[in-house]
C-alpha positions as CSV (number, residue, x, y, z in Angstrom):
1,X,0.0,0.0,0.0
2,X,0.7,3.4,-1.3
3,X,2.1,6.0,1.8
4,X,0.6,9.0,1.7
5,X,1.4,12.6,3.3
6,X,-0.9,14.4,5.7
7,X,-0.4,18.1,6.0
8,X,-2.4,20.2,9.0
9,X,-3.6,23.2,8.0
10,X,-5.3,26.1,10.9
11,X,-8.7,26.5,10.1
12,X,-9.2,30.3,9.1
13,X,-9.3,33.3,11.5
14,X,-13.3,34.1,12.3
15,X,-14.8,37.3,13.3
16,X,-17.2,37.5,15.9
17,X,-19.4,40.0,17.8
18,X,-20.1,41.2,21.1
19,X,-21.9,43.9,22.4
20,X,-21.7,45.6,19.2
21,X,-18.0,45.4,19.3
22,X,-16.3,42.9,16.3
23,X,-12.9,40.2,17.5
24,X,-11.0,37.9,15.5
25,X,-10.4,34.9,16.8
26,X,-8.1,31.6,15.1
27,X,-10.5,28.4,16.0
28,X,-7.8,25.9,16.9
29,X,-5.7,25.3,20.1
30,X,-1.9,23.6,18.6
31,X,-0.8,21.2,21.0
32,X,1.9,23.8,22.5
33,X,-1.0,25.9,23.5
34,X,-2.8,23.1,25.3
35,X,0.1,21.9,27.3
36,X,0.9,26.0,28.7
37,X,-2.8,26.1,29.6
38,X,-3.0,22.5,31.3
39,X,0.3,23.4,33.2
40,X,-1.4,27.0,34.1
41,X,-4.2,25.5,35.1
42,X,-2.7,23.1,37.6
43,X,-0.7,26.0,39.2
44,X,-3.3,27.6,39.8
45,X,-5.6,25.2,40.8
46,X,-3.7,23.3,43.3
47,X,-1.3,26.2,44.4
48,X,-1.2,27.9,47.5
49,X,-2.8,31.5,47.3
50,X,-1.8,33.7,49.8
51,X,-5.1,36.0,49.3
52,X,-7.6,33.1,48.1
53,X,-10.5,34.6,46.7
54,X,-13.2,32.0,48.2
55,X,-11.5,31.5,52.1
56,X,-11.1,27.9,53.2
57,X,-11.4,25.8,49.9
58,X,-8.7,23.8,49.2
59,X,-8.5,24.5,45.7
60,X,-8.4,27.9,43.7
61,X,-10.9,27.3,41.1
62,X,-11.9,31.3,40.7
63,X,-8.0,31.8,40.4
64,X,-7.4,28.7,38.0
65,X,-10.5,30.3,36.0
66,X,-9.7,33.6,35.7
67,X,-6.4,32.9,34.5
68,X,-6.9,29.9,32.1
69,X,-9.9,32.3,30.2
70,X,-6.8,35.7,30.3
71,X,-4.6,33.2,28.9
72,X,-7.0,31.5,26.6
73,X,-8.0,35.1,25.1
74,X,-4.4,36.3,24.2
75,X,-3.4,32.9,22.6
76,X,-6.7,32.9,20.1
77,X,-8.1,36.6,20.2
78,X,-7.1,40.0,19.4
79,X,-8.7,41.0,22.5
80,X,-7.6,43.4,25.0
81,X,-7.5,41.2,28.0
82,X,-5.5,44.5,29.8
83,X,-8.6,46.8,29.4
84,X,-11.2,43.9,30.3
85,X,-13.8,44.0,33.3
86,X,-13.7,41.3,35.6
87,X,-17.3,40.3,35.1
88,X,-16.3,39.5,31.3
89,X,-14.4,36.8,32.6
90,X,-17.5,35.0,34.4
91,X,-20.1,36.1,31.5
92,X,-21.3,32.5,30.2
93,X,-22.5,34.4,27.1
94,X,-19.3,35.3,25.9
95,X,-17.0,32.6,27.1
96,X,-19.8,30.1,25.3
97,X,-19.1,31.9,21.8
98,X,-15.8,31.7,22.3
99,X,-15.1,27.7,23.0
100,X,-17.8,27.0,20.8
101,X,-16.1,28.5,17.8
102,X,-12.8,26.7,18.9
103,X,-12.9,23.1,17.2
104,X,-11.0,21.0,19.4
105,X,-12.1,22.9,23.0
106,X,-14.1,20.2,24.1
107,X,-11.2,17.4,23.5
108,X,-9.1,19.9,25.6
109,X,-11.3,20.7,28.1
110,X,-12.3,16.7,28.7
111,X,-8.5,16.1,29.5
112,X,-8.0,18.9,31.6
113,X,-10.9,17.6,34.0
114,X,-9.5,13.9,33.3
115,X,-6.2,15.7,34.5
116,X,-7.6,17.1,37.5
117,X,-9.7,14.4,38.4
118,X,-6.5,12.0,38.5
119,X,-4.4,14.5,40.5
120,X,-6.7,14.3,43.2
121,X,-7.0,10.3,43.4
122,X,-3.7,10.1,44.1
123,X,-3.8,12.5,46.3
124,X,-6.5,10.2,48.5
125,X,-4.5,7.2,47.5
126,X,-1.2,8.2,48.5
127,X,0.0,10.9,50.7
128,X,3.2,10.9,49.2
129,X,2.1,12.0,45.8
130,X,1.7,15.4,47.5
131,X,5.5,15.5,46.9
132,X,5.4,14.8,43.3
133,X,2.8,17.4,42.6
134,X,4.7,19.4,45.1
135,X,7.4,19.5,42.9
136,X,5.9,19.5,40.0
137,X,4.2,22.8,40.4
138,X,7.9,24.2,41.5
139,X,9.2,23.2,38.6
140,X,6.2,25.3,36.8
141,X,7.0,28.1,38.8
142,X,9.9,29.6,36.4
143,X,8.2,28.9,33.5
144,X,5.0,30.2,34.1
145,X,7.1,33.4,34.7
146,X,8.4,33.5,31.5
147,X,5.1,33.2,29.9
148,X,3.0,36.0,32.1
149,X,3.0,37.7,29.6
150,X,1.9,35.1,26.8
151,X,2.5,35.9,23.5
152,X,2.7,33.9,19.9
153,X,6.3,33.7,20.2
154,X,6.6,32.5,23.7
155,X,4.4,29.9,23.3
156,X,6.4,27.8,21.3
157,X,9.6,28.2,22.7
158,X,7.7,26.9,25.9
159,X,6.8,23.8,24.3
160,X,9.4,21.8,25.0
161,X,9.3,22.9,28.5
162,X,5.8,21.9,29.1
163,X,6.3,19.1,27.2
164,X,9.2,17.4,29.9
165,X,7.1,18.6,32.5
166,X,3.9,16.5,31.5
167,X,6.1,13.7,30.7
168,X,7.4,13.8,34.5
169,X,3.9,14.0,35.6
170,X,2.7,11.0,33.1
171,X,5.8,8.8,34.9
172,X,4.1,9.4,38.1
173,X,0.8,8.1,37.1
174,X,-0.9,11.2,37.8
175,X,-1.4,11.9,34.0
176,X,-0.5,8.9,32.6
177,X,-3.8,7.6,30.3
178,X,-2.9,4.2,31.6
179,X,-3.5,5.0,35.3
180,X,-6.0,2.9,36.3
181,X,-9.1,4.0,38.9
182,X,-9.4,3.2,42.6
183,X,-11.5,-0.1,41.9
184,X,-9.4,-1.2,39.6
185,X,-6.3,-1.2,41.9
186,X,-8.2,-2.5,44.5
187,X,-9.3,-5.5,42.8
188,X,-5.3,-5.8,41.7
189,X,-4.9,-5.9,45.5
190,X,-7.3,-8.3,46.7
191,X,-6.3,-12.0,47.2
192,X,-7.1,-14.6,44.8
193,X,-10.6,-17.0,45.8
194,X,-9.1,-20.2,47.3
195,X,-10.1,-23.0,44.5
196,X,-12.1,-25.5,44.9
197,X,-11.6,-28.5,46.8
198,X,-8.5,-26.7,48.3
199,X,-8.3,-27.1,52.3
200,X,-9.2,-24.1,54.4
């Protein structure tokens, strides 16, 4: 059989409207801007605030919000995130014209929750995990830094950063797609029926 060549190609920039004002926006996320929101995302979201907005949750989900939507606008949009109101950021109206329009924003958002979701097992499984995670956000630390102020250019020379630090977390089955749920370990764990006939 004959090989043949695929080629991507970025689906073409749209123009939307809101509130009688007209945006661009380019309808695809590339992989290297999935992996700098997941890894924002999880800083954020697990992170220690010192000025949480919503006192005595564990987790920062305003915080991990707000940023992954700032983020999400300056990678796709020509948007002036600097000049935005807050309540922009929480309007379902305009965030829902937004994702819809990007193609693959429901593949993305499925694995960030699957990423999530799998953080915190561990977490309940094994204490020690806290360390890897731990460390993991550390390691994010500097290059979230770098990338504060996102732009086209920054975003793929942080590619291959994001893409070791995934990898680390995917070693530590907290990512890893072949992590395997509670019950499943569990029933890994549990001893074998004795077979019949055997003595007691």
């Amino acid at each position: 059989m004959d090989k043949v060549k695929l080629g991507f190609k970025i689906p073409k920039v749209k123009t939307l409207e809101y509130n009688g004002v007209e945006f661009t926006i380019v309808p695809f996320l590339g992989m290297a801007e999935q992996v700098v929101l997941t890894n924002r995302y999880l800083v954020d979201y697990f992170g220690k605030s010192e000025k949480p907005i919503v006192i005595g949750n564990e987790y920062n989900l305003f915080e991990a919000e707000f940023n992954l939507k700032n983020t999400l606008l300056q990678m796709v949009t020509n948007i002036d995130t600097d000049s935005m109101e807050n309540d922009l950021y929480f309007d379902l109206e305009l965030w829902e014209m937004i994702t819809s329009e990007i193609i693959n924003y429901a593949g993305f958002a499925v694995r960030l929750d699957k990423s999530i979701s799998e953080i915190k097992e561990q977490l309940i499984l094994n204490s020690s995990i806290g360390k890897v995670v731990s460390e993991f956000i550390e390691k994010l630390y500097p290059l979230l830094e770098k990338i504060s102020d996102i732009s086209p250019e920054q975003i793929q020379s942080t590619l291959e950063e994001s893409k070791v630090l995934m990898k680390d977390l995917e070693e530590n089955s907290i990512l890893s797609p072949k992590s395997t749920s509670v019950a499943e370990r569990n029933r890994k764990k549990a001893p074998a029926p004795p077979k019949a006939g055997s003595a007691e």
